[in-house]
mmCIF file as gemmi writes it, N, C-alpha and C atoms, coordinates in Angstrom:
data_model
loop_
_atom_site.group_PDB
_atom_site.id
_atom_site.type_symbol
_atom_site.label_atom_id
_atom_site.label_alt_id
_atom_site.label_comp_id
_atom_site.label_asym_id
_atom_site.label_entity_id
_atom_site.label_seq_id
_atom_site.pdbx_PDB_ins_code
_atom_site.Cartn_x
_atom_site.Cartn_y
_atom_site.Cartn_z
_atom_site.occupancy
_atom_site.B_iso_or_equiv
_atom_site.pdbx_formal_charge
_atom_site.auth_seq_id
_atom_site.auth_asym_id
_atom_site.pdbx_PDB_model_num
ATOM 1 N N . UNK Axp A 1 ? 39.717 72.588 102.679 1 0 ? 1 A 1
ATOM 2 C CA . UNK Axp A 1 ? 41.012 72.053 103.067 1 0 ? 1 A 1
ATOM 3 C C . UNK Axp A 1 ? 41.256 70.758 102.284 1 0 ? 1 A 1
ATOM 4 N N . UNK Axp A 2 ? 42.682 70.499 101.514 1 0 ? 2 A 1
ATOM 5 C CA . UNK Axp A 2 ? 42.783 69.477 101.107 1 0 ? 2 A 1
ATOM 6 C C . UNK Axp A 2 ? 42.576 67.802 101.931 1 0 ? 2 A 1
ATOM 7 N N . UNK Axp A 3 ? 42.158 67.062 101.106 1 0 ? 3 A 1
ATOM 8 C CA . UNK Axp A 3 ? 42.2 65.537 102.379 1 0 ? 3 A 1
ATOM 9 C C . UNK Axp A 3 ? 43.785 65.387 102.495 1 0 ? 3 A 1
ATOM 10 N N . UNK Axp A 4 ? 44.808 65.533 101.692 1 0 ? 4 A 1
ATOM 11 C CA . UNK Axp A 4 ? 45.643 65.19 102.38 1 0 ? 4 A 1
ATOM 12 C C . UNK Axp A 4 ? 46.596 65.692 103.409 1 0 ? 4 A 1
ATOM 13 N N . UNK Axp A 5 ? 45.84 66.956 103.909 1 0 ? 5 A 1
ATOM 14 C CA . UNK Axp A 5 ? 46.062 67.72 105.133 1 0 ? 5 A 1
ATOM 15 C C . UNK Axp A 5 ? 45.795 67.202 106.048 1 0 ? 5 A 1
ATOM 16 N N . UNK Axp A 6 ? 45.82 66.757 107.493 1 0 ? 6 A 1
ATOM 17 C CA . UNK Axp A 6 ? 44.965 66.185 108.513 1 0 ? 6 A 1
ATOM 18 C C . UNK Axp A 6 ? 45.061 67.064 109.202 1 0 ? 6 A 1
ATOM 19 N N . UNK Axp A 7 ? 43.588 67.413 110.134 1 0 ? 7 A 1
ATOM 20 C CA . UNK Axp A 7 ? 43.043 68.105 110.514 1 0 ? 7 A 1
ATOM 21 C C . UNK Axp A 7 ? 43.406 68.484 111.695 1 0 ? 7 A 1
ATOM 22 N N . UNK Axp A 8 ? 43.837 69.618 112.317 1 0 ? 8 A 1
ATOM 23 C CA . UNK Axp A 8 ? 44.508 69.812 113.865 1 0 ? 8 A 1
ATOM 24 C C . UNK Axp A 8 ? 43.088 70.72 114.574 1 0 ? 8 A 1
ATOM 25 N N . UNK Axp A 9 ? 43.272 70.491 115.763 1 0 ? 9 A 1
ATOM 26 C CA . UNK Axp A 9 ? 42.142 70.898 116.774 1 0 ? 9 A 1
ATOM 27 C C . UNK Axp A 9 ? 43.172 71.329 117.559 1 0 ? 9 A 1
ATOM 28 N N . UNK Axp A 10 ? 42.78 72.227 118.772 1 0 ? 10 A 1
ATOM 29 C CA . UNK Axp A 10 ? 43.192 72.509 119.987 1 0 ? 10 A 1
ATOM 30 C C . UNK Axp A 10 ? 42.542 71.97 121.098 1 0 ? 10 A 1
ATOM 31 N N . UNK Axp A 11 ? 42.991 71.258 122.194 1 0 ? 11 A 1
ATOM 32 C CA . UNK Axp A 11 ? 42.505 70.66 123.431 1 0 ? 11 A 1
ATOM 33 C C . UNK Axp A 11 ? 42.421 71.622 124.387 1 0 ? 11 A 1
ATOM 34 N N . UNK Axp A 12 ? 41.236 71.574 125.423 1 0 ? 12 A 1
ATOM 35 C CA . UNK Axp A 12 ? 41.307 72.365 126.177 1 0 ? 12 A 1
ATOM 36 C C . UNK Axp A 12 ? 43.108 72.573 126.905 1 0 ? 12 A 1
ATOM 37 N N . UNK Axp A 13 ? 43.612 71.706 127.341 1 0 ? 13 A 1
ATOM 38 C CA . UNK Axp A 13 ? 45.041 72.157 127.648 1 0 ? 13 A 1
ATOM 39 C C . UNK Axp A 13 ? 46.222 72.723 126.918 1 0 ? 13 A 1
ATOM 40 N N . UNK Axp A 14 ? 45.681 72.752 125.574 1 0 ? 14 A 1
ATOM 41 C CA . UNK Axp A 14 ? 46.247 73.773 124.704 1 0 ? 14 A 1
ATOM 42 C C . UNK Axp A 14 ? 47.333 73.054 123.527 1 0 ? 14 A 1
ATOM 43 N N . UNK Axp A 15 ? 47.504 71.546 123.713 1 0 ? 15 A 1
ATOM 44 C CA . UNK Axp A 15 ? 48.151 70.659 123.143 1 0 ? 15 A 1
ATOM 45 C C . UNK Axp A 15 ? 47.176 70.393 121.619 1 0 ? 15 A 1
ATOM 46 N N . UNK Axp A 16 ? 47.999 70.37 120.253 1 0 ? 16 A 1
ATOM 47 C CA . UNK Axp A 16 ? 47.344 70.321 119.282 1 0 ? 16 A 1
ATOM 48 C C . UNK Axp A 16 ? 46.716 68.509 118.961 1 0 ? 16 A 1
ATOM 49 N N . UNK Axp A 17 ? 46.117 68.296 118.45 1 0 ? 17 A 1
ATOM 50 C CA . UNK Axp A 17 ? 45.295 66.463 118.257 1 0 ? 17 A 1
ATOM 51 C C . UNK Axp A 17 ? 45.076 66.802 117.077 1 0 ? 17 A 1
ATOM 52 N N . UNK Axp A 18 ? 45.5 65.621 116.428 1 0 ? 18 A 1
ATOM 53 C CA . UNK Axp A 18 ? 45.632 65.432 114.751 1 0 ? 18 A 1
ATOM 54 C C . UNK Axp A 18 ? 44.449 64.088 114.278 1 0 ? 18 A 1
ATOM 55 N N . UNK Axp A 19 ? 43.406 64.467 113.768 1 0 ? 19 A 1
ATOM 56 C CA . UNK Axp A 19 ? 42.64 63.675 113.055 1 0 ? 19 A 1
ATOM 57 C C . UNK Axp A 19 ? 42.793 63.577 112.118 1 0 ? 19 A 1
ATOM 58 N N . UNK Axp A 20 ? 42.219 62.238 111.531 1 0 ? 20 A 1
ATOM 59 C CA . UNK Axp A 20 ? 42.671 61.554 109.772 1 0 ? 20 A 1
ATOM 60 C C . UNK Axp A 20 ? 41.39 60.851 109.831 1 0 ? 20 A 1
ATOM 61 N N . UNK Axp A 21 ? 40.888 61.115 108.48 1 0 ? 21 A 1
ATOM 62 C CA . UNK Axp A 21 ? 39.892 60.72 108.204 1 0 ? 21 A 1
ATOM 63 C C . UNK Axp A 21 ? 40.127 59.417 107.726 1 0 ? 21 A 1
ATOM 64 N N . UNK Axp A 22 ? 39.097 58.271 107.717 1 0 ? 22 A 1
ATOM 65 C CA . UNK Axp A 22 ? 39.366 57.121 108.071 1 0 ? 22 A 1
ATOM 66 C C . UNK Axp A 22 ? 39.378 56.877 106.461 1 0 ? 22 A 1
ATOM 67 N N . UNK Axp A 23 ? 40.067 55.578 105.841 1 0 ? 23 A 1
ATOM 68 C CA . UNK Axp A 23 ? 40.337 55.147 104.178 1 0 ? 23 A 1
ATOM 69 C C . UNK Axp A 23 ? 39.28 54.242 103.959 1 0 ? 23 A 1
ATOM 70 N N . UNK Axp A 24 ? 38.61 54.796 103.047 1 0 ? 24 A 1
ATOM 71 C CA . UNK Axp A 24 ? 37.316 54.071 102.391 1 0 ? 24 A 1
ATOM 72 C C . UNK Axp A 24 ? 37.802 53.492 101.527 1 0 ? 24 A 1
ATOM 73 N N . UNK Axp A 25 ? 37.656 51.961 101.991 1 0 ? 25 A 1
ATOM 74 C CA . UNK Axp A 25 ? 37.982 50.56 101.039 1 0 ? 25 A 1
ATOM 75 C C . UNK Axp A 25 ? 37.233 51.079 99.07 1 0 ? 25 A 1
ATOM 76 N N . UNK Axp A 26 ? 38.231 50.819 98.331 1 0 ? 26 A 1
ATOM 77 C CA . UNK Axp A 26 ? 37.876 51.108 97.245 1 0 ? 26 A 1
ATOM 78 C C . UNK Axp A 26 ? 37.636 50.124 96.141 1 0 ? 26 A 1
ATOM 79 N N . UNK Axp A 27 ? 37.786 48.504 96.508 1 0 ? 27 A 1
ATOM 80 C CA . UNK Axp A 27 ? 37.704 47.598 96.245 1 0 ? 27 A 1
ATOM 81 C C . UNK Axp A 27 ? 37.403 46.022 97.223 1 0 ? 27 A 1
ATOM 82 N N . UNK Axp A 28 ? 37.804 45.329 96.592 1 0 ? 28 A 1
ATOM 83 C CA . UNK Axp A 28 ? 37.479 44.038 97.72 1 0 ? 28 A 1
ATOM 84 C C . UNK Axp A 28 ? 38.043 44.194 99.197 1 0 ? 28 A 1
ATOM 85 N N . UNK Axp A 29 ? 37.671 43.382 99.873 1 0 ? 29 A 1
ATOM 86 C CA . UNK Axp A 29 ? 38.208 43.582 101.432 1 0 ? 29 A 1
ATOM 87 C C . UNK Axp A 29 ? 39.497 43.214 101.783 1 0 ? 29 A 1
ATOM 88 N N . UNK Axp A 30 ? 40.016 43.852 102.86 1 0 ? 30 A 1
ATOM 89 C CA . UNK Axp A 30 ? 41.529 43.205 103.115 1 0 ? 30 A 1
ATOM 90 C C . UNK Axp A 30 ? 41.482 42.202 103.05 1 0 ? 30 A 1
ATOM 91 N N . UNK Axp A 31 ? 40.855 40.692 103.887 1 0 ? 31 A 1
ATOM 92 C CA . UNK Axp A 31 ? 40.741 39.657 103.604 1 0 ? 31 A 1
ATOM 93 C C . UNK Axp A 31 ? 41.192 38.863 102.498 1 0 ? 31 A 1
ATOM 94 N N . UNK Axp A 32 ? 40.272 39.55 101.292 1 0 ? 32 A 1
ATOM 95 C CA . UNK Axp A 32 ? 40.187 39.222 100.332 1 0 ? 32 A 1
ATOM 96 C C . UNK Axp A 32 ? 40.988 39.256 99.345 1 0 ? 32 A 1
ATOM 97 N N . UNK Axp A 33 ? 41.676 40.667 99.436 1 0 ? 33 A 1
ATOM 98 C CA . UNK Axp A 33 ? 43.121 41.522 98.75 1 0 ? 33 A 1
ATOM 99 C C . UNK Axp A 33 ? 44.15 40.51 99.242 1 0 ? 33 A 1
ATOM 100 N N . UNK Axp A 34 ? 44.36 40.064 100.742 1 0 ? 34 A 1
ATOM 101 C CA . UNK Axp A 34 ? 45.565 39.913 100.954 1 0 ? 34 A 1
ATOM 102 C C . UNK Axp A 34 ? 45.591 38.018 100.835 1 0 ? 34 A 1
ATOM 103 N N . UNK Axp A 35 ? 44.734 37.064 100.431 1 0 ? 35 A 1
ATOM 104 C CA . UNK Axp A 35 ? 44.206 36.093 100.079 1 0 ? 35 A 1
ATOM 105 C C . UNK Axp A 35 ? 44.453 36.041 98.397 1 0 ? 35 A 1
ATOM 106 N N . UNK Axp A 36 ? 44.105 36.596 97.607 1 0 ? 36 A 1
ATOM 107 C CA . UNK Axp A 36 ? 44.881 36.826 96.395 1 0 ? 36 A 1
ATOM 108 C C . UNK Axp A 36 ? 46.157 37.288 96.217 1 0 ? 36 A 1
ATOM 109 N N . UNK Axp A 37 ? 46.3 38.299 96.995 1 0 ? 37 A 1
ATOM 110 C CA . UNK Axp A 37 ? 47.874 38.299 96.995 1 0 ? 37 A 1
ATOM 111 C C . UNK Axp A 37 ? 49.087 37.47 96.863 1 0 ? 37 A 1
ATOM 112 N N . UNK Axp A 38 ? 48.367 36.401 98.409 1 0 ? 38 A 1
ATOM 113 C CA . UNK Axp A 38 ? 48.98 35.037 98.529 1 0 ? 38 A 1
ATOM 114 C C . UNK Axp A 38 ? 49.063 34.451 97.248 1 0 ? 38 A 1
ATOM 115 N N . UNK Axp A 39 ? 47.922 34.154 96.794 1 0 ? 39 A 1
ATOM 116 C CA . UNK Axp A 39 ? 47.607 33.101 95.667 1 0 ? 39 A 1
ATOM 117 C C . UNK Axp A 39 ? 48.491 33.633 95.057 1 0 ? 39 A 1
ATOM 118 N N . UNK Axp A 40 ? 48.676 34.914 94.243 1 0 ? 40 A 1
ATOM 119 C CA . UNK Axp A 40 ? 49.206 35.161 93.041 1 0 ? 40 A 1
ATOM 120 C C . UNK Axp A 40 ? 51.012 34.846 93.567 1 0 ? 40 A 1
ATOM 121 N N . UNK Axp A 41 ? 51.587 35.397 94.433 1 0 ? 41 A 1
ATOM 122 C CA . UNK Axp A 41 ? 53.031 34.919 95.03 1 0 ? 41 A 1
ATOM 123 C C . UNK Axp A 41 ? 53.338 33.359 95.045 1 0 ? 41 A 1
ATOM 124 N N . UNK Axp A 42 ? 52.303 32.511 95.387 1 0 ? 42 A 1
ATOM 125 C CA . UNK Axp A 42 ? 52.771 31.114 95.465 1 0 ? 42 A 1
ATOM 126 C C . UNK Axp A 42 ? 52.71 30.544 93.831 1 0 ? 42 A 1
ATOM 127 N N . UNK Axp A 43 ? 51.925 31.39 93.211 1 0 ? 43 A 1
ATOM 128 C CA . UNK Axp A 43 ? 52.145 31.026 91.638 1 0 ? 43 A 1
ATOM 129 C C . UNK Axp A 43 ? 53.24 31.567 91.212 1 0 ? 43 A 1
ATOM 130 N N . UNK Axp A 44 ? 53.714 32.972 91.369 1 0 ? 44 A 1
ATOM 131 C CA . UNK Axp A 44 ? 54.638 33.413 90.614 1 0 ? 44 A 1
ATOM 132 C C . UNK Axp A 44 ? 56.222 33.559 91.19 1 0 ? 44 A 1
ATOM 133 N N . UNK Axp A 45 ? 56.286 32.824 92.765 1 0 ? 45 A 1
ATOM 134 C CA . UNK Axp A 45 ? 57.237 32.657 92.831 1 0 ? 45 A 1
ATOM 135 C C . UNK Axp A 45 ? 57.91 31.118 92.462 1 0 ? 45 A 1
ATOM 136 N N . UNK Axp A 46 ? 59.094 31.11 92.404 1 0 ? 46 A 1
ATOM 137 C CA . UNK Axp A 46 ? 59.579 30.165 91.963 1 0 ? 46 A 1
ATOM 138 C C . UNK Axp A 46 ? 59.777 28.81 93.183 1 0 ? 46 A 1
ATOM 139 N N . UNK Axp A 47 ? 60.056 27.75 93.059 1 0 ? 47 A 1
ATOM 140 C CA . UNK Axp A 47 ? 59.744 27.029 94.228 1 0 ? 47 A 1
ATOM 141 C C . UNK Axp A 47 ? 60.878 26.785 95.338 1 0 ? 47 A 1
ATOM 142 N N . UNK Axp A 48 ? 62.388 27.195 94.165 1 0 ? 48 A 1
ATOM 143 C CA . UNK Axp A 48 ? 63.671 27.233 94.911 1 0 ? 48 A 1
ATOM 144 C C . UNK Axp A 48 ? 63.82 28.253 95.835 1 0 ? 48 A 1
ATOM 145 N N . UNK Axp A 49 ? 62.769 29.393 96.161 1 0 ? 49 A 1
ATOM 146 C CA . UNK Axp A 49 ? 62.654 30.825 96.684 1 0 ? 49 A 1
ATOM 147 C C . UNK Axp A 49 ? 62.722 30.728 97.898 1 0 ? 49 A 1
ATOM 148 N N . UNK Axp A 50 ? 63.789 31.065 98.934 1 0 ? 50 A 1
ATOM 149 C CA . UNK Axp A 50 ? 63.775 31.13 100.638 1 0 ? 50 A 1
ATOM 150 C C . UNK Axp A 50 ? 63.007 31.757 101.049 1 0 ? 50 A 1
ATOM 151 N N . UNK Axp A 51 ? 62.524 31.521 102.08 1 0 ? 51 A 1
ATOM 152 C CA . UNK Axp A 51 ? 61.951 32.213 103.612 1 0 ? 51 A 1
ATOM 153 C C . UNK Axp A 51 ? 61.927 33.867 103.25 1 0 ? 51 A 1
ATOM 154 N N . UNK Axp A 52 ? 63.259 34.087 103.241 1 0 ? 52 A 1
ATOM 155 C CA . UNK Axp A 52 ? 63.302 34.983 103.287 1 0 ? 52 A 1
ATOM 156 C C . UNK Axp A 52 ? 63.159 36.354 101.996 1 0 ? 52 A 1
ATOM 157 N N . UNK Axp A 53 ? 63.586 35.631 101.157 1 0 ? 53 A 1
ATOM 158 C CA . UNK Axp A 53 ? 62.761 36.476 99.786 1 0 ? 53 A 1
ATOM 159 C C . UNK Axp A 53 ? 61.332 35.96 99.911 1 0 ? 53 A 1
ATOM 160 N N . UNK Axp A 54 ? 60.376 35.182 100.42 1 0 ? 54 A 1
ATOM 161 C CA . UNK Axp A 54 ? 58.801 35.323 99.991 1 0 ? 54 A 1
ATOM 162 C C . UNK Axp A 54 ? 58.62 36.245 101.191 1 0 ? 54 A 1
ATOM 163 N N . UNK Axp A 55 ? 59.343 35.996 102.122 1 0 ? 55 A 1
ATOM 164 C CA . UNK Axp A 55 ? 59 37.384 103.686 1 0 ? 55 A 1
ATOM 165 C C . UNK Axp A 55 ? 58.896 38.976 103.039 1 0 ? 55 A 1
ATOM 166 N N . UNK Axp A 56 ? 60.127 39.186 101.897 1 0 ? 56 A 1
ATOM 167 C CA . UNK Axp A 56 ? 60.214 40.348 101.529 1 0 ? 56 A 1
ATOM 168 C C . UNK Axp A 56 ? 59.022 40.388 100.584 1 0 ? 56 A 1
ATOM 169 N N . UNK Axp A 57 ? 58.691 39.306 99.708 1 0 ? 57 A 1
ATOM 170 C CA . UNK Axp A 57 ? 57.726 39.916 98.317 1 0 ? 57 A 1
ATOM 171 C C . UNK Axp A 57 ? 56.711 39.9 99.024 1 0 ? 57 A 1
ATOM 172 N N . UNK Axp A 58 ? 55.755 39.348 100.23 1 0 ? 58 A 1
ATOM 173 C CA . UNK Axp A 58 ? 54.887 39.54 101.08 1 0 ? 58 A 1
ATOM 174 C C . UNK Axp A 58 ? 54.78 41.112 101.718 1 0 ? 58 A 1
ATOM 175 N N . UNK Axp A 59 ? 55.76 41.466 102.22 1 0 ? 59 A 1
ATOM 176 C CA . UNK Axp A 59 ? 55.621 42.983 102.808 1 0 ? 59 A 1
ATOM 177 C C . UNK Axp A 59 ? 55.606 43.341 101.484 1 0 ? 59 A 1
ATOM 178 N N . UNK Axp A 60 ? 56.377 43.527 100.572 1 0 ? 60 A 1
ATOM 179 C CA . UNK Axp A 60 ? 56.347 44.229 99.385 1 0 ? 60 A 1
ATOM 180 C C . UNK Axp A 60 ? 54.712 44.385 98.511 1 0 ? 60 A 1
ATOM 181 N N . UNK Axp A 61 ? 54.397 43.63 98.884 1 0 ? 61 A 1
ATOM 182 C CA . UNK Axp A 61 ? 53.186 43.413 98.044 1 0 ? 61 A 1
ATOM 183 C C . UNK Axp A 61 ? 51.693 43.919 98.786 1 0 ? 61 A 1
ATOM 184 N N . UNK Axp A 62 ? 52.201 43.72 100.549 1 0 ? 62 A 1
ATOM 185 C CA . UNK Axp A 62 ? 51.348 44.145 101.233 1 0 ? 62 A 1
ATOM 186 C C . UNK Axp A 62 ? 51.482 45.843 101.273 1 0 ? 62 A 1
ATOM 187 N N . UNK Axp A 63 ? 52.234 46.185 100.951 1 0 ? 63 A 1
ATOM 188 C CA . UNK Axp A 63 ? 52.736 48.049 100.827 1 0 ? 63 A 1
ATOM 189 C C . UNK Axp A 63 ? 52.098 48.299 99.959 1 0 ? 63 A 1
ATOM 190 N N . UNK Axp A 64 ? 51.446 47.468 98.605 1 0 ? 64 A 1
ATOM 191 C CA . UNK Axp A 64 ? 51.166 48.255 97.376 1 0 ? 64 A 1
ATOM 192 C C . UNK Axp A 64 ? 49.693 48.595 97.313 1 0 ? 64 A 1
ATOM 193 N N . UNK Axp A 65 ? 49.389 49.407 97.166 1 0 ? 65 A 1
ATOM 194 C CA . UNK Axp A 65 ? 48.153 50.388 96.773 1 0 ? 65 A 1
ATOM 195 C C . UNK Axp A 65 ? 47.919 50.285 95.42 1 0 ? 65 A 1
């Protein structure tokens, strides 16, 4: 079965339960990822930049794989 299938079981009451196999970190730790992240945004944004555009390049950046 492909991994990006997740896996269905039947419960004894007959309702289907969906398992996902858990994401094996493939590099440094979240911690660590999202600590550079920072760093690299407070360098490369500009200093005139609102609240609210570093709110967006933060989620934006936290989405990326």
């Amino acid at each position: 079965m492909p991994e990006s299938v997740p896996r269905t079981t039947m419960t004894s009451s007959g309702s289907s339960v969906t398992r996902r196999r858990v994401r094996q970190p493939k590099g440094p730790g979240d911690q660590t990822r999202v600590r550079e992240m920072l760093s690299y945004l407070a360098a490369a944004l500009p200093g005139h930049t609102g609240a609210a555009a570093r709110l967006l390049a933060v989620q934006c950046a936290l989405r990326m794989d």
